[in-house]
C-alpha positions in Angstrom: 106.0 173.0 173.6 102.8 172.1 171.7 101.4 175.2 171.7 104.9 177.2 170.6 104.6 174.6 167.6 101.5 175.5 167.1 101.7 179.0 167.1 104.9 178.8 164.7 102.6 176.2 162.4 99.6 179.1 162.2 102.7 181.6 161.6 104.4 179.4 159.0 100.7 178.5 157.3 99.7 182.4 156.9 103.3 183.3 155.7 102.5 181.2 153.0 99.1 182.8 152.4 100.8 185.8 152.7 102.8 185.0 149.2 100.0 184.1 147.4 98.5 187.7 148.3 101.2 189.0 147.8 101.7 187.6 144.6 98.5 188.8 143.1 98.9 192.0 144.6 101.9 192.0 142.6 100.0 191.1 139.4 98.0 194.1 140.1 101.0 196.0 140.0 102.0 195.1 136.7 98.1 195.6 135.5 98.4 198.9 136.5 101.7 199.9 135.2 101.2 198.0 132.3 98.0 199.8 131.6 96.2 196.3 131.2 92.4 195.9 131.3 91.6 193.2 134.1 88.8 193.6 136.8 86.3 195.4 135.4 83.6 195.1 138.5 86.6 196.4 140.8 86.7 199.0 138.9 82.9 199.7 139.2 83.3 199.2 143.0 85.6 202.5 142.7 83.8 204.2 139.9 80.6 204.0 142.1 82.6 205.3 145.4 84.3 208.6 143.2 80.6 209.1 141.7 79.0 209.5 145.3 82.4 211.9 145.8 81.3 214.0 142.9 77.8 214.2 143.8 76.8 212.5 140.3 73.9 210.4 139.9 74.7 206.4 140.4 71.5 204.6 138.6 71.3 206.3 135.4 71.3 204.1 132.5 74.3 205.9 130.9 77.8 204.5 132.3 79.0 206.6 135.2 81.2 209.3 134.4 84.1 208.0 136.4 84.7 204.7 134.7 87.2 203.9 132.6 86.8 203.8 128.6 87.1 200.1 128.5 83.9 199.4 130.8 80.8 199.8 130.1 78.9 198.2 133.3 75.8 199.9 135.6 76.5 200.2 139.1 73.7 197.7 140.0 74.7 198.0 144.4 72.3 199.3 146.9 73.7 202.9 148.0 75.5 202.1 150.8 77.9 199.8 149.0 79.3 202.9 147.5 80.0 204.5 150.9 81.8 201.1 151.9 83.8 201.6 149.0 85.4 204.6 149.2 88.2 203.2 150.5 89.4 202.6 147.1 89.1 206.0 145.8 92.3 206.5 147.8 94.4 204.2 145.1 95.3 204.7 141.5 92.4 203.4 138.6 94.7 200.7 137.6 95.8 199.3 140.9 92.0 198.6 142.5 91.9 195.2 141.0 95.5 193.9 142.3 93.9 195.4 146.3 90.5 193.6 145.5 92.5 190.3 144.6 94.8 190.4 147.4 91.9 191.1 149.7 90.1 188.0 148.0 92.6 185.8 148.5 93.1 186.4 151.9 89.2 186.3 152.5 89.5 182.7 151.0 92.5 181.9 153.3 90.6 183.2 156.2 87.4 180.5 155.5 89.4 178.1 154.5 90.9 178.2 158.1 87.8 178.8 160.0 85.9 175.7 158.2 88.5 173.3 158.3 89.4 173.8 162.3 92.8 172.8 163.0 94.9 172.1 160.3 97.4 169.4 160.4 100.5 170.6 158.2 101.5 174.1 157.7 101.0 173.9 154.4 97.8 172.7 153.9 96.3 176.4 154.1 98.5 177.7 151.5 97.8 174.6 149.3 94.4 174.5 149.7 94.1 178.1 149.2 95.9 177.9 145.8 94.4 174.5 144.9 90.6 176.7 145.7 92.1 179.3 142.6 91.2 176.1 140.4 87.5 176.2 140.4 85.6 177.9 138.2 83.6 180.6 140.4 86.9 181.1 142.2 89.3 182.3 139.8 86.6 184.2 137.8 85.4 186.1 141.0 89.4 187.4 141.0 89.6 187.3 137.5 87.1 190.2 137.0 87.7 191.8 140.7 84.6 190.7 142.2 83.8 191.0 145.9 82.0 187.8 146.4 85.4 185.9 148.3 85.6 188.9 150.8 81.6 189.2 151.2 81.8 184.9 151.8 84.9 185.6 154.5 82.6 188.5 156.5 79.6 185.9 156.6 81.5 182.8 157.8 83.4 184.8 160.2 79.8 185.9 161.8 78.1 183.1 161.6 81.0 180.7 162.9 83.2 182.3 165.0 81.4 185.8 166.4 77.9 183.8 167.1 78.9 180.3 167.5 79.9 179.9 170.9 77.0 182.5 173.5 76.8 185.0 171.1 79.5 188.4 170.7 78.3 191.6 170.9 79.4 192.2 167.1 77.7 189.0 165.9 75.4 190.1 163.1 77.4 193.0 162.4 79.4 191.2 159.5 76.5 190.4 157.9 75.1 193.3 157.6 77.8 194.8 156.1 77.7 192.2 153.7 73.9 192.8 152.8 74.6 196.4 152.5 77.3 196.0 149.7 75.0 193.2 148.0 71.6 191.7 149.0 72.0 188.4 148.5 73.4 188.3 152.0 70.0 189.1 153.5 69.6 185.4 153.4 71.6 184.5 156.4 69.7 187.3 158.9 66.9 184.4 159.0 69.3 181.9 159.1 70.4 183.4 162.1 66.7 183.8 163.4 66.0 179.8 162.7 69.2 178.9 164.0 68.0 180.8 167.4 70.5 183.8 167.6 67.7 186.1 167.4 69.7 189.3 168.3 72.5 188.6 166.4 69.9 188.5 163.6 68.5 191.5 164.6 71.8 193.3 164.8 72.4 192.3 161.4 69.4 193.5 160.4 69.9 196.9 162.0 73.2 197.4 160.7 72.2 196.6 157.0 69.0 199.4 157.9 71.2 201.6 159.2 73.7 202.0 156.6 71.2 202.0 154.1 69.1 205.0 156.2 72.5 206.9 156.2 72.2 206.8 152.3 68.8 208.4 152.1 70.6 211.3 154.1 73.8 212.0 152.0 72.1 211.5 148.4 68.2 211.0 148.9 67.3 211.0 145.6 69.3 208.3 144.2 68.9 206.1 147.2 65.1 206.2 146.4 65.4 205.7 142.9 68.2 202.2 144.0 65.0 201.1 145.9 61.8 202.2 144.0 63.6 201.9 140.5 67.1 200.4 140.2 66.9 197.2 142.4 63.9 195.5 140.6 65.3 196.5 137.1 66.3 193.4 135.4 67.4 195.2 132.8 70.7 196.3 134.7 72.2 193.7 135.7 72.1 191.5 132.6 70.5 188.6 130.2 69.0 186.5 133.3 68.4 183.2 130.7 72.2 183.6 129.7 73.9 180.3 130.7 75.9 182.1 133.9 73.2 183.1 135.8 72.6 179.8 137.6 69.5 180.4 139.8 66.1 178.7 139.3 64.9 182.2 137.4 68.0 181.5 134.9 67.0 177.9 134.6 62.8 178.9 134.2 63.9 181.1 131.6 66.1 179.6 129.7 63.5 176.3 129.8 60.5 179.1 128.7 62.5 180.8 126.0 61.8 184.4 128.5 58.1 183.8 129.6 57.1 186.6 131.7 55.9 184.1 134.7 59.5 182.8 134.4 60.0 184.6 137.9 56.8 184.2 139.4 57.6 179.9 138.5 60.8 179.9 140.0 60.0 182.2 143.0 57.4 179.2 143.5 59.9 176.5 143.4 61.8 178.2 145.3 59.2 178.9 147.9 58.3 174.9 147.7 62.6 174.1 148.5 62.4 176.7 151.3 60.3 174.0 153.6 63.6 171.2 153.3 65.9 173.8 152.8 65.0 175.3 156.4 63.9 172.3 158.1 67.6 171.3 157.4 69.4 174.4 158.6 67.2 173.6 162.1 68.2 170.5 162.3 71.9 170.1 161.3 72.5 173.8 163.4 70.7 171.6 166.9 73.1 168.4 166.0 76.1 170.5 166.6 76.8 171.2 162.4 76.7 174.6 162.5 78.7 174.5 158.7 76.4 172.2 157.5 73.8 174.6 158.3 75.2 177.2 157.3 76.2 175.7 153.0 71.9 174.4 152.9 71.4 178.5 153.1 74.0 179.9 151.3 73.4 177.2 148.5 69.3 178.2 148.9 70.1 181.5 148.5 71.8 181.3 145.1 69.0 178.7 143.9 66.8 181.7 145.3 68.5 184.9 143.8 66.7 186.0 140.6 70.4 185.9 139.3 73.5 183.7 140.7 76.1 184.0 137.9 78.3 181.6 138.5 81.1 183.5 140.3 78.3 183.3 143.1 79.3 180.4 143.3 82.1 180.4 145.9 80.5 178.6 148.1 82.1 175.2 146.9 84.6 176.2 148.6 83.9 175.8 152.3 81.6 173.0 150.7 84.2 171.0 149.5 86.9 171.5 153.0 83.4 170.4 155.1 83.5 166.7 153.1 87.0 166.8 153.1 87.2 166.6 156.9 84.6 164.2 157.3 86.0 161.5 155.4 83.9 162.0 152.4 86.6 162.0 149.7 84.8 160.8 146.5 82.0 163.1 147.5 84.7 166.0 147.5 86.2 165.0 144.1 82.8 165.1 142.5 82.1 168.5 143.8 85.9 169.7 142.6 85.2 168.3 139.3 82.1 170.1 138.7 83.1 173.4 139.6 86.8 172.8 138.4 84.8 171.5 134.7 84.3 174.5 133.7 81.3 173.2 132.3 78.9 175.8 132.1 81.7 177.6 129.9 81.6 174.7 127.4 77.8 174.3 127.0 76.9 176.4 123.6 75.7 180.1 124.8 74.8 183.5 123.8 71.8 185.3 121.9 68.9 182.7 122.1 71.3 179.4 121.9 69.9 178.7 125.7 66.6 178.1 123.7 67.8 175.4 121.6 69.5 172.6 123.8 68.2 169.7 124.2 68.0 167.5 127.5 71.4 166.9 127.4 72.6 170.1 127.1 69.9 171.3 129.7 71.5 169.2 132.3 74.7 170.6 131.6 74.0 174.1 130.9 72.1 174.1 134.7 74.5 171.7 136.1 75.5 174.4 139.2 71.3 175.1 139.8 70.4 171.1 139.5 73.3 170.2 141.8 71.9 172.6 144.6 68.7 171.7 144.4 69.3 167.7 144.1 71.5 168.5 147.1 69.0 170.0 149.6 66.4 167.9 148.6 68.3 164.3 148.5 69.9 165.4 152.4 65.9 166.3 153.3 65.0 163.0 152.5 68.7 161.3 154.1 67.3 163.4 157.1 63.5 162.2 156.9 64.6 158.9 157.1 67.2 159.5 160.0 64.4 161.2 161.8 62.2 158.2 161.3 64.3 155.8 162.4 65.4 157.4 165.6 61.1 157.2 166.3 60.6 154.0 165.5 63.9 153.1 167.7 62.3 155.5 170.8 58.7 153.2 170.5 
């Protein structure tokens, strides 16, 4: 009897999932018949797939051919991502951002689910679900038809549920795919190697090499220019000191007014946070906290990334269901109010403004780069003292 409620529960809890994609989906709908300008990176994701159709060239610095009037973005994705979106060269212009939405929202459903375990109402996936649509990184990642909620969904699928328990034979696969639309998701292949699931990080690996490999075949010379040209051109993806980018390089700039060992300084301070960063991921990953282990990376990666704008920044997310469950409450407000805030939108921005804040105004402006880094650092030293104490208790 237990498990036939259970069952009907799960069916109950993703029917109501299944109305909030549904609804957005139907959002989409209107966009498109309405002729409405929303999502312009979904429609970049399908610009870049009908380019590679066409045989035209992807990393030029003009706009690409096949995007609509209203958009004027690069395609700034390694080759292969436009090979894993062709998929939505199938649907009208106008529709891609309701599918992208409707896939996002499920994608958030889906990690929800996995990083909360068993759920003890129906309703608390739908809920939570909509309630995540508050937070800032959230509903701008849907609001402009970015991929980062699906790309989040693939990794915490891998990491916890393919590779958890002995390994699957598609472990690493997922992640892969994700570095292969974006490369921030390179990050977790050593998070699998330090977390010992060293062919599942090799897999992932593989798979990302692979479908990059395929992309030298179909159109060699643009995949060579993505990787001798396009992918260290900071030029295309936007002003790195703006307030959105939330990485240490954004914060190094903005603090150096665009020095040009702004990246070289933060690449260093990044390099010094790797050693508590990964001595963390070791440790929570052996006690059995495989989530745990899994936020210290992804937050480290977007402290890490010469650009994290702040729809990156989904990762609160899972962040905020982990305290939940443990008891931490307070904890979980705080981390709701700060990406809920909308602070980083409030904070004076634009041109050279960044240059001119004061402290109070820095603190702000970085809140999303100083709360990572305060984070990983202040549970290192919890840790330390954890670790210490469990020594002096052995002797």
């Amino acid at each position: 009897m237990s498990t036939r409620l259970s069952a009907r529960s799960s069916r109950a809890a993703w029917g109501g999932v299944g109305v909030l994609v549904l609804a957005v989906f139907a959002v989409g709908v209107y966009v498109w018949l309405g002729d409405k300008h929303l999502g312009a990176d979904s429609a970049v994701y399908r610009a870049g797939a009908l380019t590679l159709l066409r045989g035209e060239p992807l990393y030029n610095y003009e706009a690409l051919t096949t995007l609509p009037s209203w958009v004027l973005l690069p395609f700034t994705y390694p080759p292969a991502a436009a090979l894993l979106f062709l998929p939505l060269v199938l649907f009208p212009m106008g529709l891609t951002w309701g599918i992208v939405g409707a896939l996002s929202v499920l994608g958030l459903a889906a990690v929800i689910r996995v990083c909360a375990g068993r759920l003890s109402k129906w309703w608390v996936l739908p809920a939570s679900t909509a309630a995540a649509l508050l937070l800032e990184p959230v509903w701008k990642t849907i609001f402009l038809g970015q991929i980062n909620l699906i790309l989040m969904a693939l990794i915490v699928l891998d990491v916890l549920v393919l590779t958890r328990r002995g390994g699957h034979w598609g472990g690493g696969v997922l992640i892969g795919v994700a570095a292969a639309v974006k490369l921030t998701p390179l990050i977790f292949i050593p998070h699998l190697f330090f977390t010992g699931r060293r062919k599942e990080a090799a897999r992932a690996l593989g798979t990302f090499a692979v479908l990059e490999a395929v992309m030298f075949l179909v159109i060699p010379g643009d995949a060579a220019k993505y990787w001798t040209q396009a992918a260290s051109d900071p030029n295309r993806v936007g002003a790195v000191h703006w307030i959105f980018d939330q990485s240490l390089n954004g914060l190094v700039s903005r603090a150096s007014e665009l020095a040009p060992w702004s990246l070289p300084v933060a690449l260093a301070v990044a390099a010094l946070l790797a050693v508590p960063a990964v001595w963390l991921v070791i440790r929570l990953h052996a006690r059995g906290e495989a989530l745990g282990a899994l936020l210290v990376t992804a937050f480290y990666g977007l402290l890490l990334s010469p650009v994290s704008w702040t729809h990156h920044w989904v990762w609160a997310v899972p962040l905020i269901v982990l305290l939940v469950t443990k008891g931490r409450r307070l904890a979980a407000f705080g981390v709701v109010a700060l990406f809920a805030s909308c602070v980083v939108m409030l904070v004076p921005n634009g041109g050279d403004v960044e240059f001119n804040w004061g402290l109070g105004l820095s603190i702000l402006g970085n809140a999303y780069v100083l709360f990572a880094a305060v984070g990983i650092v202040g549970l290192a030293a919890r840790e330390l003292r954890l670790a210490r104490k469990v020594l002096v208790t052995a002797q």
